[in-house]
Every structure is written in structure tokens, then in C-alpha cells.
C-alpha positions as a Markdown table, in Angstrom:
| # | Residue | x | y | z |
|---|---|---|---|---|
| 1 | Unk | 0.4 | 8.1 | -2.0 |
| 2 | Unk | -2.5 | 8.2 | 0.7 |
| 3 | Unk | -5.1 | 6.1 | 1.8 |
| 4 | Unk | -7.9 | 6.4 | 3.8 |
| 5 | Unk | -7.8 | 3.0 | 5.8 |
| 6 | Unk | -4.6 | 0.8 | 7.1 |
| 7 | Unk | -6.7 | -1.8 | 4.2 |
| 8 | Unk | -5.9 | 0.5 | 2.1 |
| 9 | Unk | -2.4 | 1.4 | 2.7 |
| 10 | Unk | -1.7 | -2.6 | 2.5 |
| 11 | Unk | -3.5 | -3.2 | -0.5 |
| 12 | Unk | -1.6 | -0.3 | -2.4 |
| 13 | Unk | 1.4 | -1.1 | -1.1 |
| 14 | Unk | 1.1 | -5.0 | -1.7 |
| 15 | Unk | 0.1 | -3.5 | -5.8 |
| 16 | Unk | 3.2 | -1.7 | -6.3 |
| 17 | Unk | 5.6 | -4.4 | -4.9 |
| 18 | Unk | 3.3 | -7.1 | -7.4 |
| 19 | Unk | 3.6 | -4.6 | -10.1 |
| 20 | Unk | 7.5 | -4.2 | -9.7 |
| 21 | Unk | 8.4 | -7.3 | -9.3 |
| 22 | Unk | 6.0 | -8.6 | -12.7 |
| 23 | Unk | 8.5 | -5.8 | -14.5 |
| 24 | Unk | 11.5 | -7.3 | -13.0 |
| 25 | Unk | 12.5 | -4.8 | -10.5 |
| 26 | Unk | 13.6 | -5.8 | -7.0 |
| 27 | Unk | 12.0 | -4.9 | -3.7 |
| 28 | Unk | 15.0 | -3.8 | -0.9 |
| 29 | Unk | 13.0 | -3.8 | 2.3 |
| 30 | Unk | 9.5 | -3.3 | 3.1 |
| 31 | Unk | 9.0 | -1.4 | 6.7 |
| 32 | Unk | 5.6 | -1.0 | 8.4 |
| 33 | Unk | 3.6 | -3.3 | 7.3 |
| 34 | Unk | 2.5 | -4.6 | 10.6 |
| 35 | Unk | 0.9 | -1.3 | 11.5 |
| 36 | Unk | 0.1 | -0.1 | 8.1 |
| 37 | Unk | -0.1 | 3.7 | 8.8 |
| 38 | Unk | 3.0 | 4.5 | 6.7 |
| 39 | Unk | 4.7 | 1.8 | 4.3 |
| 40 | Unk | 7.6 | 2.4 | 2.8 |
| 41 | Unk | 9.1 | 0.9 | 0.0 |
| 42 | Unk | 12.5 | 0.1 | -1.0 |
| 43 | Unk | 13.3 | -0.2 | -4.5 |
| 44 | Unk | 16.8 | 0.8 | -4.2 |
| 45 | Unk | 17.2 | 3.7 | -6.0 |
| 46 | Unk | 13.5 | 4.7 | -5.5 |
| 47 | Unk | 11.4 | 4.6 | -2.5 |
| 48 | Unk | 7.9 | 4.9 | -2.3 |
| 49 | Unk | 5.5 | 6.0 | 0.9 |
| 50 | Unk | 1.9 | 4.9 | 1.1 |
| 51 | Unk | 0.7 | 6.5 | 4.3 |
| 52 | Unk | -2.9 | 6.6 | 5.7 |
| 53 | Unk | -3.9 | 10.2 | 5.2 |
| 54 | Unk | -3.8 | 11.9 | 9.1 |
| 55 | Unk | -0.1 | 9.7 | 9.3 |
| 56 | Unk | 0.6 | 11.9 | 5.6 |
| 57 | Unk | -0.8 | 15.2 | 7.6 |
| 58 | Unk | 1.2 | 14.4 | 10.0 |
| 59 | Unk | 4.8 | 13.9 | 9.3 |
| 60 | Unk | 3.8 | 16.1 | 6.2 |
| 61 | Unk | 6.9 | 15.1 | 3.6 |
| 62 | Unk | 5.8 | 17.5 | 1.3 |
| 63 | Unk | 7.7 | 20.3 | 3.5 |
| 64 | Unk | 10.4 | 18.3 | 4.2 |
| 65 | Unk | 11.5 | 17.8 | 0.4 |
| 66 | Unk | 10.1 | 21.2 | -0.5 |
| 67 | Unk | 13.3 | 23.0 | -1.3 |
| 68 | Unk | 14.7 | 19.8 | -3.1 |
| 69 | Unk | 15.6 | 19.2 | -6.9 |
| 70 | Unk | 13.0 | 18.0 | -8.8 |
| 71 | Unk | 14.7 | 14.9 | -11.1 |
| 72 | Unk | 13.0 | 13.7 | -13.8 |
| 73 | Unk | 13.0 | 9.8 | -13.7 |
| 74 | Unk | 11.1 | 9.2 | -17.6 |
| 75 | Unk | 14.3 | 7.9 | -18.7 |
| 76 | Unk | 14.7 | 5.1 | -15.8 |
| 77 | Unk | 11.1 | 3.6 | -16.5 |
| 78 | Unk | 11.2 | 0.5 | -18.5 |
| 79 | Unk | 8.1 | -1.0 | -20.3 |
């Protein structure tokens, strides 16, 4: 996930950890909060990014992973 301001990135990453934790999930670590240009989000077995968009360009994740198996996580999701 992108954003366009460190705001941004602080507010989505402050609506994921709110929207776990209503659902009962746990929140690992949180790292880079401070500078807000690329949050990440431990959640144990999944981990989510929110970067501000030229940080995203940037390190560029996409190409990392790009060769990697997709996994379908449906089934882990409880509502």
C-alpha cells in the first residue's frame, strides 16, 4: 500500500493495526513510524508495508518478490 504524504502513511498504517486488533489479531512490531516513509507491520504470519510512494519506487518490492509463489490466504481471514 502507498501513500502520498508521511500523514498518510501514518494514518493507514494506524487503520490496519485498529482494524486488526478490533478482529482480535495481534500486532508483533511496528518499525518506522517515526519517519513514516515505509511502515511495516508485523502480524506475525503476515506483514504489511505502507510506504509513501517515491520510498515504494524506490526500494521497488514488487521485483524483489516477483518470482515468488503466490499463496492464497482466503482461508486464514476470519470475519
Amino acid at each position: 500500500m502507498q501513500a502520498t504524504s508521511d500523514r498518510q502513511v501514518k494514518a493507514i498504517a494506524e487503520e490496519i493495526q485498529e482494524q486488526v486488533e478490533e478482529k482480535g489479531g495481534t500486532i508483533r512490531e511496528v518499525e518506522g513510524k517515526s519517519t513514516a516513509n515505509w511502515i511495516l507491520i508485523d502480524m506475525g504470519d503476515v506483514v504489511a508495508h505502507v510506504f509513501k510512494e517515491e520510498t515504494r519506487q524506490f526500494y521497488n518490492l514488487e521485483k524483489l518478490w516477483a518470482d515468488a509463489p503466490l499463496v492464497d490466504v482466503a482461508g486464514w481471514i476470519k470475519e
